[in-house]
Structures are given as C-alpha cells and as structure tokens.
C-alpha positions as CSV (number, residue, x, y, z in Angstrom):
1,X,-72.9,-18.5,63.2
2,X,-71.8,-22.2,63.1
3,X,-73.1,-24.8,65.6
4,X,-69.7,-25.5,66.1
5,X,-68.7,-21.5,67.5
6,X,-71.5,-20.9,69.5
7,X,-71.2,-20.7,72.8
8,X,-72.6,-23.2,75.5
9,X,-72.3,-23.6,79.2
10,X,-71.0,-25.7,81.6
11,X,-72.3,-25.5,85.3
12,X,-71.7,-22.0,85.5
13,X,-68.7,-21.1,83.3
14,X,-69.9,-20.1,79.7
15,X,-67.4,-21.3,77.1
16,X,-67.1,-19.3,73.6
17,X,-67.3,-22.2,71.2
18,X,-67.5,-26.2,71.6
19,X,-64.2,-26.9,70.7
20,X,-62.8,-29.0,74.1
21,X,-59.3,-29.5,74.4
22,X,-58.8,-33.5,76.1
23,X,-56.3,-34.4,78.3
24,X,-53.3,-35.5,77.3
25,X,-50.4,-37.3,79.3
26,X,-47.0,-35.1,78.9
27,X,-45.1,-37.9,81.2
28,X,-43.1,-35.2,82.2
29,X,-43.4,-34.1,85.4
30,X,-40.6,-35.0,88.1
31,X,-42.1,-36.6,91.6
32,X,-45.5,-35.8,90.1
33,X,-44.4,-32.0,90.2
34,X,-45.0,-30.2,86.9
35,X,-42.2,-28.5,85.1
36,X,-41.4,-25.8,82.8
37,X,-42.4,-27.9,79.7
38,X,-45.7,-27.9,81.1
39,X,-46.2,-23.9,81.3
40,X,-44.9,-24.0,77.0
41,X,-47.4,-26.4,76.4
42,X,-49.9,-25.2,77.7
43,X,-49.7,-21.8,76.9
44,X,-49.6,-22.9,73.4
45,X,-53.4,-25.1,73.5
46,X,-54.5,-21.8,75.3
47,X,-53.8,-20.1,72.2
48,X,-55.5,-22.1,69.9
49,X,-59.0,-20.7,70.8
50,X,-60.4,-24.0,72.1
51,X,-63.5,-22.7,74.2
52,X,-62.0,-25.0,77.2
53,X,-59.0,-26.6,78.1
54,X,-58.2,-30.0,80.1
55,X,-55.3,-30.7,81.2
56,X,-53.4,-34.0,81.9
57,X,-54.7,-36.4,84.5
58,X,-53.2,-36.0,87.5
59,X,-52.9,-38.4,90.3
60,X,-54.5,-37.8,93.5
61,X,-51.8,-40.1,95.3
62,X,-48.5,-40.9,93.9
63,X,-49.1,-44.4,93.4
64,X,-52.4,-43.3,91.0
65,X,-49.7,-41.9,88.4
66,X,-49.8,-44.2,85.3
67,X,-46.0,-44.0,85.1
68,X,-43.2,-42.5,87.5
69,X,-43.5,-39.1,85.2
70,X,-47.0,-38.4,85.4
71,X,-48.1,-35.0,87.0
72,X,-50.1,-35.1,90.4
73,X,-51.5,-33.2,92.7
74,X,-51.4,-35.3,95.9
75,X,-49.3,-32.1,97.8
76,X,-48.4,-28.7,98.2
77,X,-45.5,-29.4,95.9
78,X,-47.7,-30.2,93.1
79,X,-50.8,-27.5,94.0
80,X,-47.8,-25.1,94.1
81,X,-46.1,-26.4,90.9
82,X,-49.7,-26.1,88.8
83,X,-50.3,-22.8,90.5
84,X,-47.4,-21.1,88.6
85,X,-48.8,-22.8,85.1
86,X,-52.2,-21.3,85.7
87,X,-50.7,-18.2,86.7
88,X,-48.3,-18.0,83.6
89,X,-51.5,-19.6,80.7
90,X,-54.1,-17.2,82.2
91,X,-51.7,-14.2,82.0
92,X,-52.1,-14.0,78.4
93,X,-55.2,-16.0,77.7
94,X,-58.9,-15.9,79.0
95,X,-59.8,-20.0,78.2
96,X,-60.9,-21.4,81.1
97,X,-58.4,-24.3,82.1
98,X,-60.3,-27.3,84.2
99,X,-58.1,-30.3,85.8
100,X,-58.2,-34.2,85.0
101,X,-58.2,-35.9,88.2
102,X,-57.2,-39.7,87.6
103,X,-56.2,-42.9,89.5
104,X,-54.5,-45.7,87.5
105,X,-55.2,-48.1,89.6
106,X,-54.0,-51.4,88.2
107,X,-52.7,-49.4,85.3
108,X,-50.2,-47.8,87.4
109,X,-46.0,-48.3,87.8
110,X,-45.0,-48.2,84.0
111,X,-42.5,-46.5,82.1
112,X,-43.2,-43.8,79.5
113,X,-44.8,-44.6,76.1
114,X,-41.7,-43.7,74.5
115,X,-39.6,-46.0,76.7
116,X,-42.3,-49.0,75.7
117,X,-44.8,-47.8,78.5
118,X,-44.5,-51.7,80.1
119,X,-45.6,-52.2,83.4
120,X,-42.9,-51.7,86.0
121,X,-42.7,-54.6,88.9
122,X,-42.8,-52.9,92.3
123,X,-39.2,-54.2,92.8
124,X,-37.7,-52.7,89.9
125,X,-36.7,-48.9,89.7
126,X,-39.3,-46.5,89.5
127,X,-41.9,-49.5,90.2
128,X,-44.4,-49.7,92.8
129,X,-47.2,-52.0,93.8
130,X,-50.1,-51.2,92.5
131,X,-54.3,-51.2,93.7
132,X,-57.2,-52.1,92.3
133,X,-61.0,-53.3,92.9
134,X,-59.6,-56.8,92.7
135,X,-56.7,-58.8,92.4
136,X,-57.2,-59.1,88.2
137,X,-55.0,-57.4,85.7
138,X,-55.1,-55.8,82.5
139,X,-52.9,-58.4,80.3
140,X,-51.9,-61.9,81.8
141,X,-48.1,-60.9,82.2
142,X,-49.0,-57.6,84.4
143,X,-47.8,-57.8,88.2
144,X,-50.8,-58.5,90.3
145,X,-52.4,-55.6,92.1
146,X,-53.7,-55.6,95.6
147,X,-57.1,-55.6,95.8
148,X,-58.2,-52.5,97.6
149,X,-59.9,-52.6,101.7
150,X,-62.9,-51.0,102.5
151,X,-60.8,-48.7,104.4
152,X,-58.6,-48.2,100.8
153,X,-61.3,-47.2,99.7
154,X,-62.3,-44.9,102.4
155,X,-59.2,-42.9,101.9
156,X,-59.3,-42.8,97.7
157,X,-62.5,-40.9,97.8
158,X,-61.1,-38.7,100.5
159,X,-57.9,-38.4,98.1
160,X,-60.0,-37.4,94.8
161,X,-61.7,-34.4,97.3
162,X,-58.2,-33.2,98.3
163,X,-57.7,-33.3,94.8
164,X,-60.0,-31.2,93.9
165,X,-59.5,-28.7,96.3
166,X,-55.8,-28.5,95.7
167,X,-57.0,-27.7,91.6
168,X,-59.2,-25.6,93.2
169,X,-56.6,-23.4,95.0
170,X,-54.1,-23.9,92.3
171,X,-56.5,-21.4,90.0
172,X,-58.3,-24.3,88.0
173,X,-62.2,-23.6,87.2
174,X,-63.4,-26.7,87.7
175,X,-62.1,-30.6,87.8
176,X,-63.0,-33.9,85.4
177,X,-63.0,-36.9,86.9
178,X,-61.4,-40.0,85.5
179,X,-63.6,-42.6,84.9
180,X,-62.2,-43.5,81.7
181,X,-59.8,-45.6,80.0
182,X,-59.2,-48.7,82.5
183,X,-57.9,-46.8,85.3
184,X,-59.4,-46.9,88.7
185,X,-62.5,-45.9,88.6
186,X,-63.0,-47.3,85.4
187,X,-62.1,-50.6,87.3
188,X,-64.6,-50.5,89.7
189,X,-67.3,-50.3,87.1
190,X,-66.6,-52.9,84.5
191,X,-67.6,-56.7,85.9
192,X,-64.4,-57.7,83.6
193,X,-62.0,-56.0,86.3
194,X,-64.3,-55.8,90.1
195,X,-64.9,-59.3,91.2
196,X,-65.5,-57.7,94.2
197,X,-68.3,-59.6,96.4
198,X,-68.8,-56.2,99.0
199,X,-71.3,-53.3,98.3
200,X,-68.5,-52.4,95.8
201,X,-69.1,-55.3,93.9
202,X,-71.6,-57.5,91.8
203,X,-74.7,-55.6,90.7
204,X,-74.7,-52.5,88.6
205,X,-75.4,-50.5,91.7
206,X,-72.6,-51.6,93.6
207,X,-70.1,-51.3,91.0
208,X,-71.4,-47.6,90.4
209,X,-71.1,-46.5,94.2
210,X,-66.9,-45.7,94.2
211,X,-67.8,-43.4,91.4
212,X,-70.9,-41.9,92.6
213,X,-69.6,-41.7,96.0
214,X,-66.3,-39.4,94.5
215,X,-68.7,-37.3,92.5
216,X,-71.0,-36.2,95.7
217,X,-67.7,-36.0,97.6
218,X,-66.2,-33.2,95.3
219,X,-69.5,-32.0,94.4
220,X,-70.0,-31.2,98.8
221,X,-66.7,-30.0,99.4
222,X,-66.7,-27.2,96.3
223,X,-68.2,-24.0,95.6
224,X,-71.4,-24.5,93.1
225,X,-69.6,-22.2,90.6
226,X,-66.5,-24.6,90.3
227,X,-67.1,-27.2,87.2
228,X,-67.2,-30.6,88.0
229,X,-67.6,-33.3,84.7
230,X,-66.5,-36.8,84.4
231,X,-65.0,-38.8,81.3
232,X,-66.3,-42.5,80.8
233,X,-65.4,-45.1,78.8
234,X,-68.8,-45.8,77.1
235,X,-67.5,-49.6,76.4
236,X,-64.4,-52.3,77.1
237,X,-65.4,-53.4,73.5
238,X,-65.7,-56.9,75.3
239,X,-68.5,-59.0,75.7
240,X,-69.5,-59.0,79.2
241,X,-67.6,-56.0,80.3
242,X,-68.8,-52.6,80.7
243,X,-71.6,-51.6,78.6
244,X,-73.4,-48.3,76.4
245,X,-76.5,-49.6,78.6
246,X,-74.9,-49.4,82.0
247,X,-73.1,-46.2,81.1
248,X,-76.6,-44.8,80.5
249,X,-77.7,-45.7,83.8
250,X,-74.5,-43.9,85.1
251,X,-75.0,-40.7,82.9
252,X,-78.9,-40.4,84.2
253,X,-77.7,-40.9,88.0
254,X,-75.1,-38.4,87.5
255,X,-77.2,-35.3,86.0
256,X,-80.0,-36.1,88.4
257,X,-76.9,-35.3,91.4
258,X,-75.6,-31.5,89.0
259,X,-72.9,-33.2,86.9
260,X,-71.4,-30.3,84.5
261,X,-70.7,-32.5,81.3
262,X,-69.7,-35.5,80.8
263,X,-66.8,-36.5,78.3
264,X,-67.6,-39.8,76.0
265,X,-64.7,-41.9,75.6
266,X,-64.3,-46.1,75.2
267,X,-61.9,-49.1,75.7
268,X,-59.0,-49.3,78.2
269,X,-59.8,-52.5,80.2
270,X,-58.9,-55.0,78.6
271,X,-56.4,-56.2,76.7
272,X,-59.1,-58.3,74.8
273,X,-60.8,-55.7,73.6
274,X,-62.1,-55.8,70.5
275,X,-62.7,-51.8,69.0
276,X,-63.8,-51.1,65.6
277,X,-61.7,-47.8,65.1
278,X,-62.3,-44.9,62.1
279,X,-63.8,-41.7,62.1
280,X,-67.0,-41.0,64.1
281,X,-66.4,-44.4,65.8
282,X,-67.4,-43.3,69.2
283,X,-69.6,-40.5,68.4
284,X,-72.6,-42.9,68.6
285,X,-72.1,-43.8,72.3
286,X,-72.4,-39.9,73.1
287,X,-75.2,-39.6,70.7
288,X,-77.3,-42.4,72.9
289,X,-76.4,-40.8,75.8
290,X,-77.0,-37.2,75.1
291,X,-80.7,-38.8,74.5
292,X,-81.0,-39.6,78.1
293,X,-79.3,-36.9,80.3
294,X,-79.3,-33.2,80.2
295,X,-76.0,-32.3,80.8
296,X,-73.6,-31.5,77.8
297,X,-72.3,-34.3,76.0
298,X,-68.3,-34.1,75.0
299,X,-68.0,-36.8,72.4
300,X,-64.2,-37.0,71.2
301,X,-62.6,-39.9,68.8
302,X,-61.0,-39.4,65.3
303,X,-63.1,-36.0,64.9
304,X,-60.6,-34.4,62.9
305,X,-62.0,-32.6,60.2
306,X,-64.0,-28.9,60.9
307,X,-67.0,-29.6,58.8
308,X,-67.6,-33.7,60.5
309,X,-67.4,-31.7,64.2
310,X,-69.6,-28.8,62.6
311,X,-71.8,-32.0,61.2
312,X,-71.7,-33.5,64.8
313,X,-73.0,-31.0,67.2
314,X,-75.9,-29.4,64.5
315,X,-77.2,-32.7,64.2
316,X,-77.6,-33.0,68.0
317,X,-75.4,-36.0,68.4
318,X,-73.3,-34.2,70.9
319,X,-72.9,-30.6,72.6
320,X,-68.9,-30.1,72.3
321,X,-66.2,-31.9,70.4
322,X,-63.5,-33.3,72.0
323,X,-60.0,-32.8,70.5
324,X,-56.1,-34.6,71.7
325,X,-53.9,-35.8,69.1
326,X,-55.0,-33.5,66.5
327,X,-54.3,-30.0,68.6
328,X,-51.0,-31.7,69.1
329,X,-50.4,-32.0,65.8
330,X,-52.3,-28.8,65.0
331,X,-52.5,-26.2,67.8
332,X,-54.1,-23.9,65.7
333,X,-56.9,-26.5,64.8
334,X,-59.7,-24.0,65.8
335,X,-58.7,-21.1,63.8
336,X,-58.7,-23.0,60.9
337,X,-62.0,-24.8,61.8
338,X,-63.8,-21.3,62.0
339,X,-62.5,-20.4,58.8
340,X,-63.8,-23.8,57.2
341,X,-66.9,-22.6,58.8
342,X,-67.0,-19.3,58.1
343,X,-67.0,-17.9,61.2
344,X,-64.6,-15.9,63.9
345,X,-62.8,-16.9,66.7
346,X,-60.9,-14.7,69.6
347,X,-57.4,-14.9,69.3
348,X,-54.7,-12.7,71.8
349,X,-54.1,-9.1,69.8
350,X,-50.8,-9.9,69.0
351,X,-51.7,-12.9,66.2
352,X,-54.2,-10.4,64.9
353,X,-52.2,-9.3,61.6
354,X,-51.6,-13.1,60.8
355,X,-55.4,-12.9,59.5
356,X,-55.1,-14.7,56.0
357,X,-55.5,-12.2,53.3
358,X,-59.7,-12.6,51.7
359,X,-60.6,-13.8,55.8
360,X,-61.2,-9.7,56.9
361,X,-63.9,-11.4,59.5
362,X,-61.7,-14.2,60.8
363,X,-60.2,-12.7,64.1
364,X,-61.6,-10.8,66.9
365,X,-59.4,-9.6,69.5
366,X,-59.6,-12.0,72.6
C-alpha cells in the first residue's frame, strides 16, 4: 500500500486515505443560504474518493462573509440550507464532510472574484462596514474597518461556537477553523494587522488568545467525537508579520489543548507580501511544524502531481495532502492518483465497470 492510501485518523473519525479535499469559496449562496449548486458540487468532490471533505468557509455572522455570496451559517436558515446538502452528499457517499468556519474580518464586503472581487464601501450595494483587530487594512485604498470592542470580541467567539453547533446539527463531522488567509483570526495574530495595545494585542501571547480562546470555546461546547482542526497561514511573506516561528508556538499550544489536525497554508495579509510560488512551496512550513506537534499535519500548495503527494507524506513531511484547484479541475484526482500508485480506492458501485482495462485491482466497492 502507498503512504499516500493508507488510512490515518483524525480525533476520532478514521479517514481511508490522506487525500484532503480544501475549502473552496463557490460565492454562490443567496443571504448566506446555500443553494442547489452547492448539493451538485459537492456530491461530485464526494465522489472523487478524497478520504475527507472541507467545505467552503462559512461565516459565523453575516458581516464575516468575504463577499455578499458567500455561504454562512449564522441561522436556522443557513443550518437548514446545509442540512439538505449533507443529507443529499451522504445519501450516496460515506466521506466524512467537515465544515470551514471563517470570519473575514477586514477582508469582508467585496464582490465575487469573477466580478473583480474589489472591496465594496459600506454605502454601496451589497457593502457593509467591516471589523477587525484594528483600524488597518489590507491595501491602502480598502475602506477602513472598525476596530473591534472587547465586547466585539466577546460576542465573535460566542458566534464561532454557535457555528459549530449549527455544523454540528446540520450533519457535519467535525468543523476547521479559519485562521488562515488574512481573515479575522488571521488578523489578530499577525503584528502587521493588530496594533491592538489590550490583552489582544502586543506580545505573541496576546495576539494568540482570540484564537485560542475560539478553539477551547468549540472544543467545550462539542461532543469529543466531533473533529475540530484549524488552517493557518504559516507566513504573511513580510518581514515583521506573522512568522513559521510564531506559528510553531501556536501549533504546540494547540495539540497540548486536543486539536484534530491542523491545515498549513500561507500569505493573505498583506498586500505587500512577498511569496516565492512553485511546486512544494509551502510544504516546508508543514514539514517544521509536523516536527513539533503531534497532531496530523495537512500541508496543501501546488501539490498536483500523485507521485510528489506519495513523495510528501512517506518522507514524513506531512500526514495528509491538501488538494483545491486541482479537484476542481480534476474531480477524479484520487482515482487516478491510486492508479499512479498502484493502489485501490473505494468508489460508489455504480462507477465500478469504468475500471480502465489492465487496472483489474483499481476499484473496490465503497
């Protein structure tokens, strides 16, 4: 068996292979409500015989969304509206499906990527006024965001546990928390964007305690069986911003306190970062921290090819492999990874007699 199809565990769910499937923004959910779109595409990643599935962040308020269509799950609405896309993925497939819970933060109030995905002023249509640690933004020309109270603060941790519990009810397994990518959380970290001068604020300890204080949040109000990880951006690629060094400290507090995985990303910040992109580029940041912690290790980043994610996780650089754009482009990315390998992978017993002809081993029935 390849390193790449055996099976690993997170908190308590056992996943078949270490084939993740990142989140991906859809921007197409309407008042944060997700739609029929949503149930097609997710069905289809199901299929692909990932061992787990993430789906898109969604925002724990409605003024967390990163643009106007981004799903959430701030009300009944949208607990109801991702109940029937659980219901309708799990129906046919057994891959445990896990929710991104985000918070833009500064980042919030634009329009889609495919409309420009420009910040929108809170006076325009579909605008609103966005939060963050402080009153910084991302680039120069954003609009200003208010910098958040201690009571803010208060009731964004509270929002992230609702959050959870609303996944929770809607069928998910478990929930990742967004710490990634220059949204909120992310914020509160990085010295770049908190000039807060509060115990949210100034010393590494400080500018970890929003975080932590979500994480034991969720981690008290769930069940022990439900997954809870957390994506990080290992760097802003800026000097003087958040660090490999400080995201180390992070990763060791967080599997002391039962974190499931965590999911090693970069950039987002700033608009002054400065990344050094091409395949394998962030690998390294998972590799030094999967030397510290215990936990799994997700490391994700131009891992396209089966045999440089095989390469990966048997040289111990990271547990799991972290997949986005190339599922979209490929949803059937893992079957022909575990034919590359050598290997089999489950698939629902309808695809079965699509086996290519000299692969008799290929497919099991899922």
């Amino acid at each position: 068996m390849s390193a790449l199809f055996s099976p690993i565990t997170f908190g308590q769910t056992t996943l078949a292979n270490r084939i993740i499937v990142a989140p991906m923004c859809m921007y197409s959910a309407e008042n944060g409500i997700v739609q029929p779109w949503h149930e097609q595409h997710y069905a289809t990643l199901a299929q692909s015989g990932a061992g787990l599935l993430i789906v898109e962040a969604s925002a724990v308020a409605p003024e967390g969304r990163i643009s106007y269509a981004d799903a959430g799950i701030w009300n009944q609405e949208c607990q109801d509206a991702w109940q029937q896309v659980v219901s309708h993925v799990s129906r046919y497939s057994a891959t445990p499906m896990i929710m991104q819970l985000g918070h833009a933060g500064r980042k919030a109030s634009t329009s889609k990527p495919w409309e420009g995905g420009k910040p929108i002023a809170a006076d325009q249509p579909n605008g609103w006024q966005t939060v963050a640690p402080s009153e910084s933004t991302f680039a120069a020309t954003d609009p200003t965001p208010n910098a958040l109270s201690l009571e803010d603060i208060e009731r964004v941790i509270n929002e992230f546990v609702a959050g959870a519990l609303r996944a929770q009810a809607a069928g998910f397994q478990g929930i990742e928390i967004h710490a990634a990518h220059g949204y909120l959380l992310h914020q509160f970290l990085s010295p770049i964007s908190n000039q807060r001068e509060d115990e949210f604020g100034g010393s590494l300890e400080n500018r970890m305690r929003l975080v932590l204080q979500v994480f034991e949040a969720i981690k008290a109000a769930v069940p022990s069986s439900f997954m809870v990880g957390i994506r990080i951006s290992a760097t802003d690629w800026v000097e003087g911003g958040w660090d490999t060094e400080q995201s180390i400290a992070l990763a060791k507090i967080l599997d002391t306190k039962g974190c499931h995985y965590i999911h090693v990303s970069s950039s987002g910040l700033s608009a002054q970062q400065q990344l050094k992109v091409g395949p394998n580029y962030q690998v390294p940041f998972a590799e030094q921290i999967k030397a510290q912690v215990t936990m799994p290790v997700i490391a994700v980043g131009l891992i396209t090819d089966p045999h440089q994610a095989e390469e990966i996780v048997q040289q111990g650089q990271a547990d799991a492999i972290g997949l986005a754009r190339g599922l979209l482009y490929n949803p059937r990315w893992p079957w022909h990874a575990a034919a590359e390998l050598g290997d089999t992978i489950a698939v629902s017993p309808q695809y079965l007699r699509c086996q290519p002809h000299g692969l008799a081993s290929l497919f099991k029935s899922a």
